[in-house]
mmCIF file of the N, C-alpha and C atoms, coordinates in Angstrom:
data_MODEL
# 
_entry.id   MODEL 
# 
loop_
_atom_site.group_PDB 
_atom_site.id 
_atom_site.type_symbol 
_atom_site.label_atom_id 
_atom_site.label_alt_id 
_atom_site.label_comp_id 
_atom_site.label_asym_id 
_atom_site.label_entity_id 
_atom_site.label_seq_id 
_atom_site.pdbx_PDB_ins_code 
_atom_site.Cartn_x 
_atom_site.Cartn_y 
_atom_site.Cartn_z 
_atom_site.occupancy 
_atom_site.B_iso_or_equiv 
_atom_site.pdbx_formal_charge 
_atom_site.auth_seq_id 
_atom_site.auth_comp_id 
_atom_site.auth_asym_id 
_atom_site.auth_atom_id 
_atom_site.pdbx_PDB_model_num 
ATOM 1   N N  . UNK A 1 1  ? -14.934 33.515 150.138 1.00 0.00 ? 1  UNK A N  1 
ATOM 2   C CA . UNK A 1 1  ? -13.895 34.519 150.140 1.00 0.00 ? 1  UNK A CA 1 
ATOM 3   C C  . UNK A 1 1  ? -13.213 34.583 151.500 1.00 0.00 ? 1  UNK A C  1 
ATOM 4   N N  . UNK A 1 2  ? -14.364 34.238 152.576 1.00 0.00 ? 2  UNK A N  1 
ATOM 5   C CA . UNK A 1 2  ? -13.201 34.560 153.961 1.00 0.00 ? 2  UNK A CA 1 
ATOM 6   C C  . UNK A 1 2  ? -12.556 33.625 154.219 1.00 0.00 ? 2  UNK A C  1 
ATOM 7   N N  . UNK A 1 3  ? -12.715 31.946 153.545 1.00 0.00 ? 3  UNK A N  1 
ATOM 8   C CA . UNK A 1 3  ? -11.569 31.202 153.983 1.00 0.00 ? 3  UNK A CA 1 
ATOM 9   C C  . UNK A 1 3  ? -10.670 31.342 152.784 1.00 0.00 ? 3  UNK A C  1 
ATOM 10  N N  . UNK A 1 4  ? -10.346 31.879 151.887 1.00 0.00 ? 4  UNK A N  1 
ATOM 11  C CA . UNK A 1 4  ? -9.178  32.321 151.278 1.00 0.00 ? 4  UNK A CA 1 
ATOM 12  C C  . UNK A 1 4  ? -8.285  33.333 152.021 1.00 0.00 ? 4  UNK A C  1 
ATOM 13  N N  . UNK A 1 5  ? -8.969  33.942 152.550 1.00 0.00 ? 5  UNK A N  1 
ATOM 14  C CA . UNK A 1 5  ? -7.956  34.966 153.732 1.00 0.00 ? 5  UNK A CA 1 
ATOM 15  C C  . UNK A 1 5  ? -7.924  33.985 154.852 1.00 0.00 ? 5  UNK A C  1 
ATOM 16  N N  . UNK A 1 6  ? -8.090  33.517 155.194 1.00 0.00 ? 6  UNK A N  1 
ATOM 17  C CA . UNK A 1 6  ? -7.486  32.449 156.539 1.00 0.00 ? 6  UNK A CA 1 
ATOM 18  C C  . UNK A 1 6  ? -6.585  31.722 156.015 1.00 0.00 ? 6  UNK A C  1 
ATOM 19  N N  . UNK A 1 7  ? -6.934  30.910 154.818 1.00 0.00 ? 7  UNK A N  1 
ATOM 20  C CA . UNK A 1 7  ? -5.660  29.849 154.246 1.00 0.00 ? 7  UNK A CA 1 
ATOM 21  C C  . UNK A 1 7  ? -4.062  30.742 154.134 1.00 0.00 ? 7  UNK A C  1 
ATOM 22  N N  . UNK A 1 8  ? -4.664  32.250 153.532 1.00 0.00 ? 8  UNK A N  1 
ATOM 23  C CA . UNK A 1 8  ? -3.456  32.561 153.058 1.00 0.00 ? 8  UNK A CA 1 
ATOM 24  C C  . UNK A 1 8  ? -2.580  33.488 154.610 1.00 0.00 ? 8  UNK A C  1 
ATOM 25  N N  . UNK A 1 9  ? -3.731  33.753 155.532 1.00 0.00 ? 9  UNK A N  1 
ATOM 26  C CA . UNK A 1 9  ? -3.008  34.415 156.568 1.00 0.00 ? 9  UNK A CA 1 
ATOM 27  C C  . UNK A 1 9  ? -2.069  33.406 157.279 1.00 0.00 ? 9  UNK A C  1 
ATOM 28  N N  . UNK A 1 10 ? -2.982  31.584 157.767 1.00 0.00 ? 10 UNK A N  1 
ATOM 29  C CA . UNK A 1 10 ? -2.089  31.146 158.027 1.00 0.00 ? 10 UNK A CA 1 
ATOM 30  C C  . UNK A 1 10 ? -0.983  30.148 157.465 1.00 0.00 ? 10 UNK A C  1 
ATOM 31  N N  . UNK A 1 11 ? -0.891  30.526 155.958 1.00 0.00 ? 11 UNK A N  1 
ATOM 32  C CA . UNK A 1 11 ? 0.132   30.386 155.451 1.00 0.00 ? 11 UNK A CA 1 
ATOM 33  C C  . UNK A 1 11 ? 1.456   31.282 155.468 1.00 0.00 ? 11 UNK A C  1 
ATOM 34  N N  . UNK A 1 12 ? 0.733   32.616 155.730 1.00 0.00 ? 12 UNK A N  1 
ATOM 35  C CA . UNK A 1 12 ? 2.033   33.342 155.935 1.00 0.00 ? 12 UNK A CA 1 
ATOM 36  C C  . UNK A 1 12 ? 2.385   33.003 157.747 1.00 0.00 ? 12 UNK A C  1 
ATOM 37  N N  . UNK A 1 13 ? 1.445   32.941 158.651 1.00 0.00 ? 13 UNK A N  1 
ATOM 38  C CA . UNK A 1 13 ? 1.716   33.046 159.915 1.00 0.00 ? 13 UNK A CA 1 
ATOM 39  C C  . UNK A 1 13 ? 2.933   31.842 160.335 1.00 0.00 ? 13 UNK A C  1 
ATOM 40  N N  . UNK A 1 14 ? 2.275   30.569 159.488 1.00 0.00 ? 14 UNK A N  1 
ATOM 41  C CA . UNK A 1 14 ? 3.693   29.444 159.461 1.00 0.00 ? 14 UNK A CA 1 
ATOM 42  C C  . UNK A 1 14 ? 4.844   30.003 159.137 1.00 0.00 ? 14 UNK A C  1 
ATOM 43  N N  . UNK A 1 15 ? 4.456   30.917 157.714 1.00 0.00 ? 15 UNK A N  1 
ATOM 44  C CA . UNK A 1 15 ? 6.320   31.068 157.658 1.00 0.00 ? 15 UNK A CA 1 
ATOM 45  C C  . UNK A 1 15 ? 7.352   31.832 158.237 1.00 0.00 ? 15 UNK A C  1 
ATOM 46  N N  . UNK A 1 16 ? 6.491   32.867 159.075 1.00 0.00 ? 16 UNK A N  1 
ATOM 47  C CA . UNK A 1 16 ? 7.323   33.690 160.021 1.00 0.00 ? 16 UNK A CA 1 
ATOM 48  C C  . UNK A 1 16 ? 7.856   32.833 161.041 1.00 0.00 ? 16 UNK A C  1 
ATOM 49  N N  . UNK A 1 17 ? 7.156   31.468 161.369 1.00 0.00 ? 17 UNK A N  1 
ATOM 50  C CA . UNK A 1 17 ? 7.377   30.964 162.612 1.00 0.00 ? 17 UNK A CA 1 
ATOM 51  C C  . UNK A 1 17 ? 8.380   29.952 162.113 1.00 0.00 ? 17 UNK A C  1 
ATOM 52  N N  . UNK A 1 18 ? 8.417   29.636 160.554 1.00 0.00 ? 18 UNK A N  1 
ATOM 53  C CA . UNK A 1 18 ? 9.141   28.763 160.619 1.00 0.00 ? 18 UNK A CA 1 
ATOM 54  C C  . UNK A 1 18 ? 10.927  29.428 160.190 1.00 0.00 ? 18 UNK A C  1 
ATOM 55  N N  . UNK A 1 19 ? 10.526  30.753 159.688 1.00 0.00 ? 19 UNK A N  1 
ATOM 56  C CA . UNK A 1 19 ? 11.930  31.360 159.014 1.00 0.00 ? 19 UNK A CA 1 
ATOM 57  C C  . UNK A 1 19 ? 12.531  31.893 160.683 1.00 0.00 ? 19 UNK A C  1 
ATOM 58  N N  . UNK A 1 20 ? 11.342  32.259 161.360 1.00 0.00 ? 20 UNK A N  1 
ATOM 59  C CA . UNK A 1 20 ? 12.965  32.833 162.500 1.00 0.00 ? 20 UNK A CA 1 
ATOM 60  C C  . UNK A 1 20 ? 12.734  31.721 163.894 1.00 0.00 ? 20 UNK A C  1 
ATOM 61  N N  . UNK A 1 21 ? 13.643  30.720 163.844 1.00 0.00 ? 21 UNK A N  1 
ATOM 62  C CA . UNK A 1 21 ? 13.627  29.323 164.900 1.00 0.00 ? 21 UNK A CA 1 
ATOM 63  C C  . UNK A 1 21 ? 14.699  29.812 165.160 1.00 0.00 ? 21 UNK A C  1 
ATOM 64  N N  . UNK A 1 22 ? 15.198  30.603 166.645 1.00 0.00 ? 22 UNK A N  1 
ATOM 65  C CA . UNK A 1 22 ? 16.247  30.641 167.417 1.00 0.00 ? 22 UNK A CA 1 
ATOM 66  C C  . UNK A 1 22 ? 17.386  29.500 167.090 1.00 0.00 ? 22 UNK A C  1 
ATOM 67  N N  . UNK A 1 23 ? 16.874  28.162 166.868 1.00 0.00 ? 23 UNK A N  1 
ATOM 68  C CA . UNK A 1 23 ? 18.135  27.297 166.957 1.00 0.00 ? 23 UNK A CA 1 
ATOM 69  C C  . UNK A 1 23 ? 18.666  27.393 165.937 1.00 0.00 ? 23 UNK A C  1 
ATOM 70  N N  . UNK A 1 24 ? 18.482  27.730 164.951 1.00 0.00 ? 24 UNK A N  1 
ATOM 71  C CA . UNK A 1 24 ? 18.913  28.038 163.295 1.00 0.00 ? 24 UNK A CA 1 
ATOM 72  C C  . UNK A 1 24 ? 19.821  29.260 163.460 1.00 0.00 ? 24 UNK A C  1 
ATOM 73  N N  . UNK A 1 25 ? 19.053  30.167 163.955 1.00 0.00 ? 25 UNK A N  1 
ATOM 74  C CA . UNK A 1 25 ? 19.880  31.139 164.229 1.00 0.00 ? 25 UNK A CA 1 
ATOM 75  C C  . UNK A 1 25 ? 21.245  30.888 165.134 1.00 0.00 ? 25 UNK A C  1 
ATOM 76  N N  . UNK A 1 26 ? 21.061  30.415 166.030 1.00 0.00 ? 26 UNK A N  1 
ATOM 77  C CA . UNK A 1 26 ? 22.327  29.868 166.748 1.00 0.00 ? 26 UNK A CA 1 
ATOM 78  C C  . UNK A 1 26 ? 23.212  29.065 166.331 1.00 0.00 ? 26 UNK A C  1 
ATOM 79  N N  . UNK A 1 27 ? 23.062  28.414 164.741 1.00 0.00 ? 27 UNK A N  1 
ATOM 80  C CA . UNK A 1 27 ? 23.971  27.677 164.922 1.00 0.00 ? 27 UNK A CA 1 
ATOM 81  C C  . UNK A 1 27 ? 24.544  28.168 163.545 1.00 0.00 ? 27 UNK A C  1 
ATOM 82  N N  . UNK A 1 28 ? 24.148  29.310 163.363 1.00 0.00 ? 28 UNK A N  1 
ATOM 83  C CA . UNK A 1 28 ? 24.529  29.977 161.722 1.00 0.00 ? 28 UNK A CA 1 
ATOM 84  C C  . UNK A 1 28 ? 25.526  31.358 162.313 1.00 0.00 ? 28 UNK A C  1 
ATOM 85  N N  . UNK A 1 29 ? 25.803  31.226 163.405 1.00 0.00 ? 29 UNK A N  1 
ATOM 86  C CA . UNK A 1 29 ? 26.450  32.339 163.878 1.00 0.00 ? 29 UNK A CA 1 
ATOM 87  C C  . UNK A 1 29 ? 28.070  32.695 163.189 1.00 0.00 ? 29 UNK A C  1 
ATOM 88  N N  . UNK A 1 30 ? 28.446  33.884 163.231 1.00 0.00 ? 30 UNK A N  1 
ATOM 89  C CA . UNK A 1 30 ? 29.464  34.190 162.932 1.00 0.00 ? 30 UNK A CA 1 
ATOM 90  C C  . UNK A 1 30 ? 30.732  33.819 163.435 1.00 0.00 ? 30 UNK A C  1 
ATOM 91  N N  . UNK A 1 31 ? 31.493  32.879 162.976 1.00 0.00 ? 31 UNK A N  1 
ATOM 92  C CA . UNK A 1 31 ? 32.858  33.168 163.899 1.00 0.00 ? 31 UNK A CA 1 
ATOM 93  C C  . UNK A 1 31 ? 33.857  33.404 163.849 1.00 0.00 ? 31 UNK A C  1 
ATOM 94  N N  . UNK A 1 32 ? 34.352  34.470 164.285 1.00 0.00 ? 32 UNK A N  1 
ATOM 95  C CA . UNK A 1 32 ? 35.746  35.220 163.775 1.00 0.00 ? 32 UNK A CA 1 
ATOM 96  C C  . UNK A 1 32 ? 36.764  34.794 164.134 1.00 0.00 ? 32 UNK A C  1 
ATOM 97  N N  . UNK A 1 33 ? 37.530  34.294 162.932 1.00 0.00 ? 33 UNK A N  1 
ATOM 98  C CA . UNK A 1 33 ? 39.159  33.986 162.635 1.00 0.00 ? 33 UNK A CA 1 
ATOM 99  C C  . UNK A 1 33 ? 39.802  34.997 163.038 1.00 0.00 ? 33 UNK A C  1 
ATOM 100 N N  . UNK A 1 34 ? 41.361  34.215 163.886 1.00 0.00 ? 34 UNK A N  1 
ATOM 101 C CA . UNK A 1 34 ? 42.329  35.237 163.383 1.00 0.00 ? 34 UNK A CA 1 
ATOM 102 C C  . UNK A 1 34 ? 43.202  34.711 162.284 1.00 0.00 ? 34 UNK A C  1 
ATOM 103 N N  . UNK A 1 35 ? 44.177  36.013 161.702 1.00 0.00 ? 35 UNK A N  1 
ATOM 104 C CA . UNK A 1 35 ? 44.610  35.771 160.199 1.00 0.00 ? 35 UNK A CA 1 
ATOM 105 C C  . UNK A 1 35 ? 46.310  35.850 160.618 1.00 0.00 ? 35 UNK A C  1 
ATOM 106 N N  . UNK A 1 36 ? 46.910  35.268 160.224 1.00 0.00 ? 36 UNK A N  1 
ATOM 107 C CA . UNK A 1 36 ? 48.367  35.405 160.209 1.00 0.00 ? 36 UNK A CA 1 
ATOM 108 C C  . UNK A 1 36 ? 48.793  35.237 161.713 1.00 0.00 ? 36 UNK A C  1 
ATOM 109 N N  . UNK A 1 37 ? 48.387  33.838 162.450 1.00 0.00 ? 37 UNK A N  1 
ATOM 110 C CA . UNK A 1 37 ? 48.480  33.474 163.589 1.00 0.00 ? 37 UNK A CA 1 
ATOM 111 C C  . UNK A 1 37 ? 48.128  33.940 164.184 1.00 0.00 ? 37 UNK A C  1 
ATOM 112 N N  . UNK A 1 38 ? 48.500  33.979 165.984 1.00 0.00 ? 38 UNK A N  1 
ATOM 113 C CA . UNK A 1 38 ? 47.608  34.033 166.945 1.00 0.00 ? 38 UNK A CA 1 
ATOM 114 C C  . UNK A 1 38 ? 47.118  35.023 167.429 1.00 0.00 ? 38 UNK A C  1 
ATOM 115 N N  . UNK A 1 39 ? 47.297  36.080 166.654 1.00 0.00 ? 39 UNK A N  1 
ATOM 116 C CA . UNK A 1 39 ? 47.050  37.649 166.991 1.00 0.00 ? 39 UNK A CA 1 
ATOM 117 C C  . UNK A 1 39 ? 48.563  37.918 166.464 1.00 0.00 ? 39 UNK A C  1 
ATOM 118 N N  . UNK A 1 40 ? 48.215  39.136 167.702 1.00 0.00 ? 40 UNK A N  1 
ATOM 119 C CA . UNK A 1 40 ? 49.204  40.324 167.496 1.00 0.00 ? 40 UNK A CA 1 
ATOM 120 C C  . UNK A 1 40 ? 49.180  41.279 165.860 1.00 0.00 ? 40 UNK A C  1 
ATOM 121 N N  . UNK A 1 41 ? 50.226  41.979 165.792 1.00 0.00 ? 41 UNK A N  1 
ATOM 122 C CA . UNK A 1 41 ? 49.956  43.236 164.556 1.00 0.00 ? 41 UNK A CA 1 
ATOM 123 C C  . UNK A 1 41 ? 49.853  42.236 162.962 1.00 0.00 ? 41 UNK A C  1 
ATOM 124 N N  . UNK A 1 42 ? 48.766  42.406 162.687 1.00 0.00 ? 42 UNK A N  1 
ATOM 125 C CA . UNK A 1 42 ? 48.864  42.089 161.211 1.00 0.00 ? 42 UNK A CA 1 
ATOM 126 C C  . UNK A 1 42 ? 49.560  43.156 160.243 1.00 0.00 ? 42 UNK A C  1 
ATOM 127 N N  . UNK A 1 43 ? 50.435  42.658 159.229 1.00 0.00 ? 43 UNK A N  1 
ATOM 128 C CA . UNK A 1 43 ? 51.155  43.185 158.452 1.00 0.00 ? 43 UNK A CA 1 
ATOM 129 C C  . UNK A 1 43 ? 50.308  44.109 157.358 1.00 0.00 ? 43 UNK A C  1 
ATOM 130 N N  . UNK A 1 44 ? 50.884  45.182 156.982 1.00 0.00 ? 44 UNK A N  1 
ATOM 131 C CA . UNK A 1 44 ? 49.909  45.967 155.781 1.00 0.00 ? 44 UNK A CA 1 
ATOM 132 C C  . UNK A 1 44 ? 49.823  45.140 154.761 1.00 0.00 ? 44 UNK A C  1 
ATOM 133 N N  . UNK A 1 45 ? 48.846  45.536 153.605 1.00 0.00 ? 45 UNK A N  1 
ATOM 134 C CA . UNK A 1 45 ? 49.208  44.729 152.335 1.00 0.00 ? 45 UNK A CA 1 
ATOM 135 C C  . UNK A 1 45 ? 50.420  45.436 151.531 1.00 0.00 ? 45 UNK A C  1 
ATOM 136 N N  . UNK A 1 46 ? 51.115  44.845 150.384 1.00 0.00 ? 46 UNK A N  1 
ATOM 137 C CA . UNK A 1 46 ? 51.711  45.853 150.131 1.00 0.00 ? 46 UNK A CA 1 
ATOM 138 C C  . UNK A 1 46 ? 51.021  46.940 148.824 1.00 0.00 ? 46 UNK A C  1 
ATOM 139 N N  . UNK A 1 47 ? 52.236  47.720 149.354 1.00 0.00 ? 47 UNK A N  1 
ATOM 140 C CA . UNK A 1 47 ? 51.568  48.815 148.019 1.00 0.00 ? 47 UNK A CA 1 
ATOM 141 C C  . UNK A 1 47 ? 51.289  48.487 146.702 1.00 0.00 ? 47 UNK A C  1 
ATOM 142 N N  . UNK A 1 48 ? 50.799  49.342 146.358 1.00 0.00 ? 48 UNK A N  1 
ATOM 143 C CA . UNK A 1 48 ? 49.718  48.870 144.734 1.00 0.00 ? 48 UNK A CA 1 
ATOM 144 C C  . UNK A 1 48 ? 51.173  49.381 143.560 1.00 0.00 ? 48 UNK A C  1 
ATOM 145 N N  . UNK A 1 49 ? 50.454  48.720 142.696 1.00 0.00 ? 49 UNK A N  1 
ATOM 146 C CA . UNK A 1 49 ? 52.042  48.302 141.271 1.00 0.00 ? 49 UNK A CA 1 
ATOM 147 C C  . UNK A 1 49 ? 52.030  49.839 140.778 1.00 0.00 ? 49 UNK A C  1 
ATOM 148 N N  . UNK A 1 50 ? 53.080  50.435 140.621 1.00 0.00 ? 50 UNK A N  1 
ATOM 149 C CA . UNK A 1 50 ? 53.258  52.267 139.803 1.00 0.00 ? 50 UNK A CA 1 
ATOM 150 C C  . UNK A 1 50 ? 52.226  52.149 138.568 1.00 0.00 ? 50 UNK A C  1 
ATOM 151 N N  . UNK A 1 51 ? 52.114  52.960 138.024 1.00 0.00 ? 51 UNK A N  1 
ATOM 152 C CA . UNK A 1 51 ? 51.102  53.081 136.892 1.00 0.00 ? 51 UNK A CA 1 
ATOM 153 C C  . UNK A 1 51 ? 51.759  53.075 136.102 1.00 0.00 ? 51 UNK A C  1 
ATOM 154 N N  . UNK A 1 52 ? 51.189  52.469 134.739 1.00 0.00 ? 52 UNK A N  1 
ATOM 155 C CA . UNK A 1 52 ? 52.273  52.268 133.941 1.00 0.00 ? 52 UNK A CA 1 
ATOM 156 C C  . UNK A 1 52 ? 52.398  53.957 133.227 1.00 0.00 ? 52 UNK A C  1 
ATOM 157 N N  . UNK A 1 53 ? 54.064  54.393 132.433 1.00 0.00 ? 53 UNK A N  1 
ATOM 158 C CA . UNK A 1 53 ? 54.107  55.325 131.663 1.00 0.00 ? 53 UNK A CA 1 
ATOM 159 C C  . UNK A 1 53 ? 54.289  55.363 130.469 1.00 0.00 ? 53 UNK A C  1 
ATOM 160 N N  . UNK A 1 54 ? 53.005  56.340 129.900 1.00 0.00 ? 54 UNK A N  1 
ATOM 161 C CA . UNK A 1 54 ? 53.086  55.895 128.252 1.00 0.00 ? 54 UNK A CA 1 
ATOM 162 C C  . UNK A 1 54 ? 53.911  57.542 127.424 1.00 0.00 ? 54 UNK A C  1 
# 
């Protein structure tokens, strides 16, 4: 019974070490676009269609 708790502790202990690897993380990073060229004021969207009348 106690090497079933060792197999399974360091089965989980691998996967913490293997799910958070800094370089993974670094290279999955976010990178923010700009939209409608190089800056400056982005335009509103336009307004939403009247509702229809019945």
């Amino acid at each position: 019974m106690k090497k079933i708790y060792i197999v399974v502790f360091t089965i989980i202990l691998n996967s913490v070490f293997i799910s958070c690897d800094p370089q993974d993380l670094s290279e999955n990073e976010v990178e923010l676009q700009a939209c409608c060229g190089d800056g400056g004021d982005i335009p509103p969207p336009p307004p939403p269609p009247d509702p229809p009348v019945n």
